[in-house]
C-alpha positions as CSV (number, residue, x, y, z in Angstrom):
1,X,28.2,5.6,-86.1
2,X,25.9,6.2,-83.1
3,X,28.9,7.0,-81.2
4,X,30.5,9.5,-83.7
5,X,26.2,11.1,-83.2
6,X,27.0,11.6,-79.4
7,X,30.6,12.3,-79.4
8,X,28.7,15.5,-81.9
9,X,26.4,16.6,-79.8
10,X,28.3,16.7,-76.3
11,X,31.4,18.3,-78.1
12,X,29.7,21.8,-77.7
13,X,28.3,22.0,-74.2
14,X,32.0,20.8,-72.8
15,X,33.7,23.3,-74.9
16,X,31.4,25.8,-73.2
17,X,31.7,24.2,-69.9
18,X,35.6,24.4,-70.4
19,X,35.9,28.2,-71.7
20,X,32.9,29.1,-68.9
21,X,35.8,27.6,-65.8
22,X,38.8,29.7,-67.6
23,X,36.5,32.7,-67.4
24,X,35.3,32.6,-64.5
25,X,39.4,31.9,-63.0
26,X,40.5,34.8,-65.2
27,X,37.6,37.3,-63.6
28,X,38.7,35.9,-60.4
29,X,42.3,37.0,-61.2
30,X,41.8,40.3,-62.2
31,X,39.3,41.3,-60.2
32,X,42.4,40.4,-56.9
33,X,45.2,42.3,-59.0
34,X,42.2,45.3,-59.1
35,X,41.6,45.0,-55.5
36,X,45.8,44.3,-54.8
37,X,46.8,47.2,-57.1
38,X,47.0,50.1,-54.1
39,X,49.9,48.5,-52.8
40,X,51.1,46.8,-55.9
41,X,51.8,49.6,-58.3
42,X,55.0,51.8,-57.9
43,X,57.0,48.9,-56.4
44,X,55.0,48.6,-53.0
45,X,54.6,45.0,-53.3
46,X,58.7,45.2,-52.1
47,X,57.7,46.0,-48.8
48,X,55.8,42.7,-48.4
49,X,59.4,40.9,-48.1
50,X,61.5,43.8,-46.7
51,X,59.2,45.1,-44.1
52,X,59.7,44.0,-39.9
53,X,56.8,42.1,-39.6
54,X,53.0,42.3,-39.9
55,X,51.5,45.7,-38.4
56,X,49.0,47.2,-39.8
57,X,48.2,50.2,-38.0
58,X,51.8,51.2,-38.2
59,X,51.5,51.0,-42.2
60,X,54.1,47.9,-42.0
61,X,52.8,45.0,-44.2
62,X,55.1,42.1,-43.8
63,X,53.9,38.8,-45.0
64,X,57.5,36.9,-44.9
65,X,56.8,35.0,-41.8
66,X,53.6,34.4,-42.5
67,X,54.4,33.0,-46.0
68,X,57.1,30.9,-44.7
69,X,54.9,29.5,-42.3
70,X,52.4,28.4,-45.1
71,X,54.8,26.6,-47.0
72,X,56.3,24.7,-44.0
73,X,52.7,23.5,-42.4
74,X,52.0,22.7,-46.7
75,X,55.2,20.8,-46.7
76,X,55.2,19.2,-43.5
77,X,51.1,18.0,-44.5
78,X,52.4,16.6,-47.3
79,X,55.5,14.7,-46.0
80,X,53.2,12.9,-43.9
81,X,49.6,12.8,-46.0
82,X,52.3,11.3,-49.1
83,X,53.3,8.2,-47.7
84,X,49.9,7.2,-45.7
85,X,48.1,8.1,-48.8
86,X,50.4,6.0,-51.2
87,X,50.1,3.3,-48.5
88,X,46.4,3.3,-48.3
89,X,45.7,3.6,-52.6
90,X,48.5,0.4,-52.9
91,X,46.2,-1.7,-50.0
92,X,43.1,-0.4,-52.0
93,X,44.0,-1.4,-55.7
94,X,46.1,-4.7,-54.8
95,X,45.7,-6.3,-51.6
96,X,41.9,-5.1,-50.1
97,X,38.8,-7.7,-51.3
98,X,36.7,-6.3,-53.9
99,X,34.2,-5.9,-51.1
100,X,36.5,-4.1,-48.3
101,X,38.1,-2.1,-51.4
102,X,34.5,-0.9,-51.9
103,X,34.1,0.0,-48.7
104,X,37.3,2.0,-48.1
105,X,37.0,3.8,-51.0
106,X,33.5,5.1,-49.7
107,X,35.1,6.1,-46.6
108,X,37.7,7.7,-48.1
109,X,35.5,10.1,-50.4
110,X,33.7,10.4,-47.1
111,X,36.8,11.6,-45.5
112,X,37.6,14.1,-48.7
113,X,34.1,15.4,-48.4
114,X,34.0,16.3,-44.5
115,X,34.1,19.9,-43.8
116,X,36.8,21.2,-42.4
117,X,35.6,23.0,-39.6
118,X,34.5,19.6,-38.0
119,X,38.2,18.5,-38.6
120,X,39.4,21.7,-36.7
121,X,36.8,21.3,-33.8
122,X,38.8,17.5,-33.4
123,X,42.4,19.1,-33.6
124,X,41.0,22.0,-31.2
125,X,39.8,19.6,-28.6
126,X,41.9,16.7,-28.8
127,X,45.0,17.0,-30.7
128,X,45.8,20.5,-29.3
129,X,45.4,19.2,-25.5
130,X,47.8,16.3,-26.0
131,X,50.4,18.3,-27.1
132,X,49.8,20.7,-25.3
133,X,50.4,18.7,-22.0
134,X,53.8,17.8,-23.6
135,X,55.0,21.1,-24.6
136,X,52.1,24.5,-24.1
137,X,50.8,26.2,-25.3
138,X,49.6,23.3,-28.1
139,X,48.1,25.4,-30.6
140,X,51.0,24.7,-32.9
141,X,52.8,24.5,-36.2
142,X,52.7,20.5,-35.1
143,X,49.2,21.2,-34.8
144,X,48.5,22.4,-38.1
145,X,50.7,20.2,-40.0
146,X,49.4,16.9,-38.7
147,X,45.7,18.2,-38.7
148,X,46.1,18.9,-42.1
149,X,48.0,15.9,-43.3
150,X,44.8,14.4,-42.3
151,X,42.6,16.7,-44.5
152,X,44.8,15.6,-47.4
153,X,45.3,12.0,-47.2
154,X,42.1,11.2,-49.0
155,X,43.0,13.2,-51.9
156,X,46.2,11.7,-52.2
157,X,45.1,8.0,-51.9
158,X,42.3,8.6,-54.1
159,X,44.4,10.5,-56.3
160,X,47.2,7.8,-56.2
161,X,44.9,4.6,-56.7
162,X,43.5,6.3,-59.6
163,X,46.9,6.1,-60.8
164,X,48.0,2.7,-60.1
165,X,45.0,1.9,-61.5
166,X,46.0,2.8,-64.9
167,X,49.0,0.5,-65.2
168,X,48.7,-1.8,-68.4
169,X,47.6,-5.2,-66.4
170,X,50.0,-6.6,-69.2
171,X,53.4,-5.0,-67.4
172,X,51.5,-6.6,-63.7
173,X,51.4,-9.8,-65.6
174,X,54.5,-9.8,-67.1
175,X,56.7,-9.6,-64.2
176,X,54.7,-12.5,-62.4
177,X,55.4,-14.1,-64.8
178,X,59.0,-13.9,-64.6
179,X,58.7,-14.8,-60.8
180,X,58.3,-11.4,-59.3
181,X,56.4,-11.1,-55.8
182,X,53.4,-9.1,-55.1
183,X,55.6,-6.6,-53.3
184,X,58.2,-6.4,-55.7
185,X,55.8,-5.6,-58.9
186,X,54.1,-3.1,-57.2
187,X,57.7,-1.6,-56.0
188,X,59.3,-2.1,-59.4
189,X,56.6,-1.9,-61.9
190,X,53.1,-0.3,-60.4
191,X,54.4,2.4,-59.0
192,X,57.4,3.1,-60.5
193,X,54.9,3.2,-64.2
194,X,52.5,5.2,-62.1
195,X,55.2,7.7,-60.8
196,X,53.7,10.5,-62.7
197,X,50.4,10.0,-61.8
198,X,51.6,10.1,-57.8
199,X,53.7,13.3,-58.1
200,X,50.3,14.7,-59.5
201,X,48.6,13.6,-56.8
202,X,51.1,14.7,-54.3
203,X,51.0,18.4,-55.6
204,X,47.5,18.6,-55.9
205,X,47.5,17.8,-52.3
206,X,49.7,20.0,-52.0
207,X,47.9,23.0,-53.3
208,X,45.0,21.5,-50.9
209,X,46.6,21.8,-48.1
210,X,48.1,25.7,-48.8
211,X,44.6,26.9,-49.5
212,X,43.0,25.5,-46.1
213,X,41.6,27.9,-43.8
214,X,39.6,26.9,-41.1
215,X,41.6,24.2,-39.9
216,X,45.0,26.4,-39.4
217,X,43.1,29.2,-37.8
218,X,42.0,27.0,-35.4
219,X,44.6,25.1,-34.4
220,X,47.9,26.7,-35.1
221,X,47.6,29.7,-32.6
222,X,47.5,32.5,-35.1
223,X,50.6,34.1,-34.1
224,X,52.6,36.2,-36.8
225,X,56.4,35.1,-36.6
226,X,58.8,32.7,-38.2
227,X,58.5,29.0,-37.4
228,X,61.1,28.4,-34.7
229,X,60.0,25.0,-34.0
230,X,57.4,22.3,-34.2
231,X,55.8,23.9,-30.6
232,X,55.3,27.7,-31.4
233,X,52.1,29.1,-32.4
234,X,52.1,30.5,-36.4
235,X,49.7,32.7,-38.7
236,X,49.5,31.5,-42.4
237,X,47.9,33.7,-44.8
238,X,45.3,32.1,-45.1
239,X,44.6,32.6,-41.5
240,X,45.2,36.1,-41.7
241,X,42.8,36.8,-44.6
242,X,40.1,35.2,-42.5
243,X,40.7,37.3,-39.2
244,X,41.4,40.5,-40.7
245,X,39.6,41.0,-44.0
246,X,36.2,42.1,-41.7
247,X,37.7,45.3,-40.5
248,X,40.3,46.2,-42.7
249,X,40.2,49.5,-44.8
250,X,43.0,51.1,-47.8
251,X,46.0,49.6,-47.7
252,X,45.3,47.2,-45.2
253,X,42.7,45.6,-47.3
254,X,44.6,46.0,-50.4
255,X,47.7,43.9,-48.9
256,X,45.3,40.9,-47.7
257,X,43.8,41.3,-51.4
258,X,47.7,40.7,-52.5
259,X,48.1,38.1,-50.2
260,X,45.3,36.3,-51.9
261,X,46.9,36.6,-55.3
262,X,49.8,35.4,-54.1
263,X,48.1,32.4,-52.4
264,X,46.5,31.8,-55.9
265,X,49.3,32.2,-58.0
266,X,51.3,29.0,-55.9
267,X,48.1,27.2,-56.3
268,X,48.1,27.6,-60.0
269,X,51.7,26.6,-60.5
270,X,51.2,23.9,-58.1
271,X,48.3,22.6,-60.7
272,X,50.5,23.5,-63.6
273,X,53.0,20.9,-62.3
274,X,50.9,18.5,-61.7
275,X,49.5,19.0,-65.3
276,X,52.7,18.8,-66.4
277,X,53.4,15.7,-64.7
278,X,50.8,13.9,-66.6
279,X,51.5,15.0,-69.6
280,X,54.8,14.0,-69.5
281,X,53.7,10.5,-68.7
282,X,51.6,10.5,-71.6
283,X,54.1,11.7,-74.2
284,X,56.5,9.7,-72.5
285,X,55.0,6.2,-71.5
């Protein structure tokens, strides 16, 4: 009865809180397609994907390279952050003492919590040196990728344990008792019952890792072409939002402003699949 009492009275703010977050993305949506709409209406957004390249001051507005690039630094982040993340949630939930499970976990919302500047200042003054000395100029799409699989392996393990953590200790029980090893039920049963949790976590990492700014700008040289290889310098648009939004004017500013709604619309879809994900895991396990 008590509960039913509380269950009443937080229904309302959280319904609030809820509708309050979809207003505030939905003001945040139209007020880019207002800002965008210069070089959206009439068809101009074409021109994004058929123009040369990125040049401004000769009205050319480009973004193909730049977009390409941003999904290959997201999708190289994630190739790496997935496995070391999975790895680090399976040692967390199953094989770390309570006490050293404690402690990693704190370390690992440390990790998720660090700003990303300080991040970049590492990759700027180590990371870009060493490969630099291998192959110059070092400010990289390597750079970026592995810099920013760093950024995102906290929010995958953390992500990922949170899933394994939800399998039914009944199904863990189960197969030891039909003999299984340790290795095989979480290979066969933990994470194969978690699976939808871990693709969630994988593309909210995902979307992470395409939203980052500061730690691209610094460290993957900023220039605007298509990535030729794991050595050459690239711009993502994040990057290019960042250096260019300060002086840009008309249709200049109106095409980063696009560039932002498209930036926003992957990260939606990316969350939308992950949501998906879940749900299908519900409905299904």
């Amino acid at each position: 009865m008590f509960r039913g009492n509380i269950d009443r009275l937080v229904e309302p703010p959280l319904r609030l809180a809820g509708f309050v977050c979809a207003a505030i993305l939905l003001l945040i949506l139209l007020f880019l397609i207002k800002e965008a709409a210069p070089v959206l209406t009439g068809g101009g957004w074409r021109l994004f994907f058929a123009d040369s390249g990125w040049y401004p001051m000769e009205g050319l507005f480009g973004i193909l390279p730049m977009l390409v690039a941003s999904l290959v630094v997201m999708l190289g982040a994630i190739m790496i952050a997935a496995p070391i993340g999975l790895g680090c949630a399976i040692f967390l939930q199953y094989y770390a003492p309570p006490v050293l499970a404690k402690a990693f976990r704190l370390l690992l919302s440390l990790l998720a919590g660090m700003p990303s500047v300080v991040l970049g200042l590492w990759g700027l003054t180590v990371l870009v040196p060493i490969i630099g000395s291998w192959q110059p100029p070092g400010t990289s799409l390597l750079a970026a990728t592995i810099v920013l699989a760093l950024m995102v392996i906290p929010t995958m393990a953390l992500a990922s344990a949170s899933a394994l953590s939800s399998v039914p200790g009944s199904l863990m029980n189960g197969a030891a008792a039909l003999g299984l090893t340790l290795r095989a039920r979480i290979c066969y049963i933990a994470i194969t019952s978690a699976g939808a949790g871990i693709r969630s976590a994988a593309l909210l990492s995902m979307a992470r890792a395409i939203g980052e700014t500061m730690v691209v700008l610094m460290v993957a040289g900023n220039v605007v072409q298509y990535p030729s290889g794991l050595f050459e310098p690239v711009r993502v648009l994040t990057a290019n939002i960042a250096l260019e939004m300060a002086y840009a004017t008309d249709l200049h500013r109106a095409s980063l402003f696009a560039s932002g709604l498209l930036l926003t619309l992957i990260v939606l879809a990316l969350a939308w699949l992950a949501a998906r994900s879940n749900e299908s895991s519900k409905q299904y396990g």
